[in-house]
C-alpha positions in Angstrom: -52.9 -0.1 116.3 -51.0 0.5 119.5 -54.2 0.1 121.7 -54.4 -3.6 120.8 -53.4 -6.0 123.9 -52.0 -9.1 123.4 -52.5 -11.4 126.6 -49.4 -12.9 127.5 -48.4 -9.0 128.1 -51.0 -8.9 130.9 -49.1 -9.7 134.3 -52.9 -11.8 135.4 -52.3 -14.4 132.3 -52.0 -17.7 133.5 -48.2 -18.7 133.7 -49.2 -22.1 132.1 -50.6 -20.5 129.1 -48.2 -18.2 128.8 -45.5 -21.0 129.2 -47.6 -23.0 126.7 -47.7 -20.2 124.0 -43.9 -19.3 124.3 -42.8 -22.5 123.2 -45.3 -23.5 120.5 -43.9 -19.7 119.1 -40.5 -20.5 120.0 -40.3 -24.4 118.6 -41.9 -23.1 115.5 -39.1 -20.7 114.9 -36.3 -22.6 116.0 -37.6 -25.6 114.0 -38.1 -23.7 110.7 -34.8 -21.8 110.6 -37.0 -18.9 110.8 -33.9 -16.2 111.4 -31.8 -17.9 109.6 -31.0 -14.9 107.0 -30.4 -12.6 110.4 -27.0 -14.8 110.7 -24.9 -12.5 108.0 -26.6 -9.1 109.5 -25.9 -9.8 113.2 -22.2 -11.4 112.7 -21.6 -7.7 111.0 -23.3 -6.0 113.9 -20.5 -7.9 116.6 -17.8 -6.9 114.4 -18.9 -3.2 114.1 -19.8 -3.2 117.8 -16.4 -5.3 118.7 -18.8 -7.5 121.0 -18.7 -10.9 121.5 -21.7 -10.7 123.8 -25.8 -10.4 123.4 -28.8 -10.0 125.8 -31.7 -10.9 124.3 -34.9 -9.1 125.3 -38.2 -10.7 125.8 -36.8 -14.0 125.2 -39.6 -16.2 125.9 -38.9 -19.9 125.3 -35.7 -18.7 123.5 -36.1 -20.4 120.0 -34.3 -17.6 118.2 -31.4 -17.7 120.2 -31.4 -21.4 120.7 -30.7 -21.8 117.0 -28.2 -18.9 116.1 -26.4 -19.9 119.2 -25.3 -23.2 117.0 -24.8 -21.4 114.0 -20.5 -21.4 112.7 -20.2 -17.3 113.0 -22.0 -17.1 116.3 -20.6 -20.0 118.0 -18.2 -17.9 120.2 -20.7 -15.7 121.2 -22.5 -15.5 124.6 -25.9 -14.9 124.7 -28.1 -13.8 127.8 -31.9 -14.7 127.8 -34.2 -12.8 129.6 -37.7 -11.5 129.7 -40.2 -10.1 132.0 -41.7 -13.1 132.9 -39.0 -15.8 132.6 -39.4 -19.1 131.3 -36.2 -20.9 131.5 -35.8 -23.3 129.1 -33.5 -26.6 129.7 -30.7 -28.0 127.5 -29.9 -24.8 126.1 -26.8 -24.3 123.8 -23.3 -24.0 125.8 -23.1 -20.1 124.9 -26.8 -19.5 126.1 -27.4 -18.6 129.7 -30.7 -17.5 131.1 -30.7 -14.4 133.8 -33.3 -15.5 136.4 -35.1 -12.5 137.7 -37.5 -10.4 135.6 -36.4 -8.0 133.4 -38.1 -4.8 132.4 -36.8 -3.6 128.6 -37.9 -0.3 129.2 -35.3 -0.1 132.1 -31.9 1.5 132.5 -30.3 -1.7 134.3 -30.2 -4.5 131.9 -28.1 -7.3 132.7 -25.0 -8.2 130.1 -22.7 -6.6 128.2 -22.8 -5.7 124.4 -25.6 -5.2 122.4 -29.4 -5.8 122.4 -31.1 -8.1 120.8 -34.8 -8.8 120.4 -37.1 -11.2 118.2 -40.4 -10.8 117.1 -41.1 -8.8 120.6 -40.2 -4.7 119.5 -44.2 -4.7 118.7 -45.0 -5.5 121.9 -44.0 -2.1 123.0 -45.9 1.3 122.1 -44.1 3.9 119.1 -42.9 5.8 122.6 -42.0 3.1 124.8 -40.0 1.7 121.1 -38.2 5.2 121.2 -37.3 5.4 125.0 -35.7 1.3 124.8 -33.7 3.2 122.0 -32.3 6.3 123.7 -31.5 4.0 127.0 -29.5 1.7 125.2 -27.4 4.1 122.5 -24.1 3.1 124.5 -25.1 -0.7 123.7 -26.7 -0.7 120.5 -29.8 -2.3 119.6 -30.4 -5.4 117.0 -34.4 -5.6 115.9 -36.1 -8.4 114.4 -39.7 -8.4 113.5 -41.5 -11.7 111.3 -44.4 -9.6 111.1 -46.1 -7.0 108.6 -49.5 -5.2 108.7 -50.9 -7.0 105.6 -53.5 -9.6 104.2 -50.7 -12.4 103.7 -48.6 -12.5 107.3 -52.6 -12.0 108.7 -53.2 -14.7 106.7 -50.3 -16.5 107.7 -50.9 -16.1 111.5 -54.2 -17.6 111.5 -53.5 -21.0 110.1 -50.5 -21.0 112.0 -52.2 -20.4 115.4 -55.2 -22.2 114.5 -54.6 -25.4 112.6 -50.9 -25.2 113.0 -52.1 -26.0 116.3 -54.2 -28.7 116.0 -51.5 -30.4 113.6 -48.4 -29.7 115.2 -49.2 -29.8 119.4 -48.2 -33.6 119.4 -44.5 -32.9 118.4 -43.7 -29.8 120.1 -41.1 -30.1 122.6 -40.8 -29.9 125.3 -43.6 -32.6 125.1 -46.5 -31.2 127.6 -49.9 -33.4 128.7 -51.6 -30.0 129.6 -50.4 -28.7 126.0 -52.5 -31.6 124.4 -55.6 -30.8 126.6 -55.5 -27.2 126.3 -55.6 -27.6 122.2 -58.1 -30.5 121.9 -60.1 -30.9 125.1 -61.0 -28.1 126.1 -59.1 -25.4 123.6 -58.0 -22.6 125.3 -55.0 -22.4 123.3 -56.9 -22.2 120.3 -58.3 -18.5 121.3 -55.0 -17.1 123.0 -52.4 -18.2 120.8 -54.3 -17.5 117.8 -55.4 -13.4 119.5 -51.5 -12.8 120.2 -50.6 -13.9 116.9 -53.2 -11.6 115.2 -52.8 -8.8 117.4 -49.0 -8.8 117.0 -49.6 -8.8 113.4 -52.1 -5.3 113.9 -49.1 -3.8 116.0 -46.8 -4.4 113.0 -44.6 -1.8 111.2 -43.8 -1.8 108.0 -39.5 -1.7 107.3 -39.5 1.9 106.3 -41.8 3.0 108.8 -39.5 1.2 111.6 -36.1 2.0 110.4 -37.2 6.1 110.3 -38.4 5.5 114.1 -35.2 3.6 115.1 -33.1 6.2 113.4 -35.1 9.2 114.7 -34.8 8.1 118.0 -31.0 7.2 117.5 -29.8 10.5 117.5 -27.4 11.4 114.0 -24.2 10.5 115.8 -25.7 6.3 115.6 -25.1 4.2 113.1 -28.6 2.4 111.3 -29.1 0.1 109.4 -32.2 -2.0 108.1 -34.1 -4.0 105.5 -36.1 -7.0 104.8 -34.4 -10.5 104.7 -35.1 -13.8 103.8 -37.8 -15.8 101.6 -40.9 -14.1 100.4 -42.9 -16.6 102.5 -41.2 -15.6 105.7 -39.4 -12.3 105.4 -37.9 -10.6 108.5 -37.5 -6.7 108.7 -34.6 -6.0 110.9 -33.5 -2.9 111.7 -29.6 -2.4 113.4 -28.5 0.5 115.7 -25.0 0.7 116.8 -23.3 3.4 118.9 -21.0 5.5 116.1 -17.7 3.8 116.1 -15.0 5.4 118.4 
């Protein structure tokens, strides 16, 4: 389902809706703990890798790193935001740093050191462009992390989410934002684009097995791969993990 377009991919979406749809996303999953279970999996990954430092890809609002930043085994690490069209958030952990300028993941000069990360945003990227982020980044290793499967449930999911989710939740999500409130219930704009992305990201889905074979195929043998699904059976995350071979 690669053709699908999600609109806060398209460089003529409105910043403000953009900027509105990143943080509902991002207070949602920072709120709910959402990668909690990744915690384990990406400690493991710094102490393969010998890194104490993550960029983050596509980072939007930068809910998923707001809350492993202030997890006990992460604590010491320094994470890097950044995304194509940056949206830098305030009061951030003391280890979280955003890089200003835009960032292209499909690019050979991304800022940091250590490995990759990205959340919920490998989707967003066609089965080729998924590959050449691989190969670019063996030397750094990449750490994936999708909330999202092609099935009735997640589609499910998605839609009350991004639709009443919405309309129940606008009030309390910070940062607090007039022109979020009008945009849901005056005149509900947020209603059709939040609730598109979501169910377009779900159609752009893979399933773990299908992932981890692309990840590892594009790895090269020499890499080392791992994957799996983690977490409740409400709100499962595949991840998938690929470190340069150990010297």
């Amino acid at each position: 389902m690669a053709h699908w377009i999600e609109l806060e991919d398209l460089p003529g979406f409105p910043p403000l809706l953009r900027r509105l749809q990143v943080e509902y996303i991002g207070w949602l999953v920072e709120r709910f703990g959402v990668y909690r279970p990744m915690v384990p999996f990406i400690t493991e990954a710094l102490q393969l890798a010998r890194a104490d430092h993550l960029t983050d890809l596509g980072s939007g609002q930068g809910g998923p790193i707001r809350f492993l930043a202030r997890q006990g085994s992460l604590a010491h690490v320094h994470f890097m935001l950044t995304d194509r069209f940056p949206t830098a958030s305030k009061d951030l952990p003391v280890n979280v740093e955003w890089y200003g300028p835009p960032v292209d993941a499909l690019g050979t000069d991304i800022p940091g050191t250590g490995p990759l990360t990205l959340f919920n945003t490998f989707h967003h990227f066609t089965h080729t462009q998924q590959e050449q982020l691989i190969r670019n980044n063996r030397g750094r290793g990449v750490l994936i992390h999708e909330v999202l499967q092609p099935d009735l449930l997640v589609f499910t999911k998605i839609l009350f989410t991004t639709t009443v989710g919405q309309l129940l939740l606008a009030p309390f999500v910070r940062p607090f934002r007039w022109e979020r409130l009008f945009f849901t219930y005056v005149l509900p704009v947020n209603l059709f684009t939040i609730t598109w992305d979501g169910l377009v990201s779900v159609l752009r889905a893979d399933r773990p097995a299908r992932l981890l074979a692309r990840v590892t195929k594009a790895a090269g043998p020499d890499a080392v791969v791992r994957g799996g699904l983690a977490g409740p059976w409400w709100a499962p995350v595949t991840w998938v993990h690929c470190l340069p071979p150990a010297p």
